[in-house]
C-alpha positions as CSV (number, residue, x, y, z in Angstrom):
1,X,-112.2,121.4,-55.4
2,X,-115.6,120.9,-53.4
3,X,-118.2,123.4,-54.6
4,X,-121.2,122.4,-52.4
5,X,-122.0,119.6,-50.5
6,X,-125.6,118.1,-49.7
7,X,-126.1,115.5,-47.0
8,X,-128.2,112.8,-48.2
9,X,-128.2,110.0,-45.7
10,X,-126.9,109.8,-42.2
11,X,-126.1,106.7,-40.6
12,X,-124.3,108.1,-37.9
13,X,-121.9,106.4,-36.0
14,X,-121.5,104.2,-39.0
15,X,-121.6,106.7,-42.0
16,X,-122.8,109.5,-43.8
17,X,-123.2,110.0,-48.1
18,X,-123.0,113.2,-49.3
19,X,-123.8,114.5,-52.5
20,X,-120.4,116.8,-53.8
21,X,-120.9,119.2,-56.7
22,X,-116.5,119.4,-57.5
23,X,-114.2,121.0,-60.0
24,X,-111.5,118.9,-61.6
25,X,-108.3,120.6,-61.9
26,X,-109.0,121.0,-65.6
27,X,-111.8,123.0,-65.0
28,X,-114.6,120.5,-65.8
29,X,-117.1,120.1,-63.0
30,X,-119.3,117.1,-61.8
31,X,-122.9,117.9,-60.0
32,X,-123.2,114.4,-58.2
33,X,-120.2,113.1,-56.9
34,X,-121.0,111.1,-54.0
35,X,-118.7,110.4,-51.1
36,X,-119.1,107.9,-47.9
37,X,-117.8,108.9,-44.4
38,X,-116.8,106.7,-42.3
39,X,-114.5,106.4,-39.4
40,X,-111.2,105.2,-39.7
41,X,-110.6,101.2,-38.4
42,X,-107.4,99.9,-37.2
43,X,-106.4,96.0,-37.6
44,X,-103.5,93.9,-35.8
45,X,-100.8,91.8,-36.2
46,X,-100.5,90.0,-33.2
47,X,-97.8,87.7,-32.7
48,X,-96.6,85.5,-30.2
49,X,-94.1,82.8,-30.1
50,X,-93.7,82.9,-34.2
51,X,-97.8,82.5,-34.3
52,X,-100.2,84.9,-35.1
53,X,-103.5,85.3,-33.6
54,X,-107.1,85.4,-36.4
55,X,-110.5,85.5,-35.2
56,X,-112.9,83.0,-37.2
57,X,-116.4,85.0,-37.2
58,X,-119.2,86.1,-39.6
59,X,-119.0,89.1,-41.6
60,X,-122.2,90.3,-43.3
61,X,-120.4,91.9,-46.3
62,X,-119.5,88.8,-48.0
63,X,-121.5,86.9,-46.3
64,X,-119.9,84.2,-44.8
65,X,-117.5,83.2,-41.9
66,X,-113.9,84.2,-42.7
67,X,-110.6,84.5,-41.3
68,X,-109.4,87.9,-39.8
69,X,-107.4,89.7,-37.3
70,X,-108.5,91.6,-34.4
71,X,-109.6,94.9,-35.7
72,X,-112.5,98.1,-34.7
73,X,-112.8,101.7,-35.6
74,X,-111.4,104.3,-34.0
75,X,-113.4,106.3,-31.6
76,X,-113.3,110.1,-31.5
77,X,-110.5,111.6,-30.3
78,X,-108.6,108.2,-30.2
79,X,-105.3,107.5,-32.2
80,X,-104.7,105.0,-34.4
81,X,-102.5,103.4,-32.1
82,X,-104.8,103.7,-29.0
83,X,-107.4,101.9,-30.8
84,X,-105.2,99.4,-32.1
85,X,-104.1,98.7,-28.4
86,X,-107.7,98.9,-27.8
87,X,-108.8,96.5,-29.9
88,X,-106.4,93.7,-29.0
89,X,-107.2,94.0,-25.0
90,X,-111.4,93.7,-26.3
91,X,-111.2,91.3,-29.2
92,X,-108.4,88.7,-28.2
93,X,-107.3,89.9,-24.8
94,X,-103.9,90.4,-25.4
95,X,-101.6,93.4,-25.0
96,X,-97.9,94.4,-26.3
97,X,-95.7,96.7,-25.0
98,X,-93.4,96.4,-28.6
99,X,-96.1,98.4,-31.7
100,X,-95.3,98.9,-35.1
101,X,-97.6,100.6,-37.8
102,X,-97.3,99.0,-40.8
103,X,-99.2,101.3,-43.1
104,X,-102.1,103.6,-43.5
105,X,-104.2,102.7,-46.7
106,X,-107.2,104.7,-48.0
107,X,-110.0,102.3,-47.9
108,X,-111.7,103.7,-51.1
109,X,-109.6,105.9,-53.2
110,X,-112.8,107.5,-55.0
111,X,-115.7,107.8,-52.7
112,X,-114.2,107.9,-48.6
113,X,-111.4,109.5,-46.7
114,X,-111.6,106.3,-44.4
115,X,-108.2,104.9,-43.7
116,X,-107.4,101.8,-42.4
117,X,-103.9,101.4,-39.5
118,X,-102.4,98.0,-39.8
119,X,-100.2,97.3,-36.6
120,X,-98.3,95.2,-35.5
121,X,-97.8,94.0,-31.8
122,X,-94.8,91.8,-30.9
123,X,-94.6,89.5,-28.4
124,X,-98.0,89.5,-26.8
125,X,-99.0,88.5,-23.8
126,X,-102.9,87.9,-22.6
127,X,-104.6,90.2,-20.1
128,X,-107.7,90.5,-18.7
129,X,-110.0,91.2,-21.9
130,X,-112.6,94.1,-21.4
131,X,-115.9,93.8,-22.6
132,X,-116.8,94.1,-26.3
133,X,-119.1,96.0,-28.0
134,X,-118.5,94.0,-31.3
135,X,-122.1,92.5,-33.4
136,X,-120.3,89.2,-34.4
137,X,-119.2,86.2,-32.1
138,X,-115.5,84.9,-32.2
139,X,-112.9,82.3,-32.0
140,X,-109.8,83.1,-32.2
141,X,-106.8,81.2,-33.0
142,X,-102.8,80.9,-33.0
143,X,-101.8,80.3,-36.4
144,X,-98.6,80.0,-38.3
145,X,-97.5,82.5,-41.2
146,X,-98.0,79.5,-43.6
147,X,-101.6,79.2,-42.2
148,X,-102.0,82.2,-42.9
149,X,-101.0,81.9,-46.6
150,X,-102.5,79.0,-47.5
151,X,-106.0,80.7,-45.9
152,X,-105.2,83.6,-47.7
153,X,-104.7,81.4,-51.2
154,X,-108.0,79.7,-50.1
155,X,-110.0,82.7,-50.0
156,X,-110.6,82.1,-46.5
157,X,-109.7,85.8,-45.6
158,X,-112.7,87.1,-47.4
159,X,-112.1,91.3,-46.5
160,X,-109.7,93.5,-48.3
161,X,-108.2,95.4,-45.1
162,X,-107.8,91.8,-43.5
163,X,-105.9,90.5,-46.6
164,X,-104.6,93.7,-46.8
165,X,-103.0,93.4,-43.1
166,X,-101.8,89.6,-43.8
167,X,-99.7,90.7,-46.2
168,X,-98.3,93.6,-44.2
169,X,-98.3,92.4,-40.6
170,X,-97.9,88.6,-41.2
171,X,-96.4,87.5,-44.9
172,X,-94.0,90.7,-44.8
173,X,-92.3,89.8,-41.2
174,X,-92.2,86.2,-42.0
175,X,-89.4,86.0,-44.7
């Protein structure tokens, strides 16, 4: 149970920490308990022809260029699979008339509510991709569900919800 709650840093659109003072269920309590919010992100499956399409591009956390799929937060108001559809038309310019969520994961079970939506989007086709707002250039690629694995064995797919996602959207529906 929350008890109080202290804003300590806002980052907003990106996040906010709060300091929580919270009871356990056994009574005990805890003064600084800090939580992260952030917004919830969506990533994709997108297959075509038995292929799936990654995007080669640097990400900052771990520091390197890695293999992952199309992917993007959620705006306000937007549902997870709006922003999955989203995503796909501004990252790889493809669309899918045929959506399947996979799974919605906690990102961090002990300090964020932030979920992560893995979809998956059958048979695509490309479209006429929008603009993107996203920080990191991209090339994208059709790769195999093999591929995929062996990347994934590799450490190639440096990001938990991307590794995450391979194993539901890709390794899953490729047995």
């Amino acid at each position: 149970r929350v008890l109080s709650r202290e804003l300590v840093l806002d980052c907003q659109p990106w996040l906010e920490l709060w300091r929580e003072k919270i009871q356990l269920p056994d009574g005990r309590k805890i003064d600084d308990y800090y939580q992260l919010e952030q917004r919830d992100y969506v990533l994709i499956a997108a297959w075509q022809n038995g292929k799936v399409f990654g995007l080669w591009r640097y990400k900052h956390g771990p520091r390197q260029i890695n293999l992952g799929l199309p992917a993007g937060y959620r705006e306000p108001g937007e549902n997870p699979l709006e922003a999955a559809q989203r995503e796909l038309r501004e990252e790889a310019g493809l669309e899918s008339i045929d959506w399947q969520q996979v799974g919605s994961y906690c990102v961090d079970g002990n300090r964020s509510q932030a979920r992560a939506h893995i979809f998956v989007a059958h048979d695509c086709r490309a479209t006429e991709a929008r603009g993107s707002d996203d920080l990191e250039e991209h090339i994208g690629e059709w790769l195999t569900p093999r591929q995929w694995a062996e990347y994934l064995a590799a450490d190639t797919v440096t990001t938990l919800g991307a590794a995450m996602a391979v194993h539901a959207g890709i390794l899953a529906f490729s047995k």
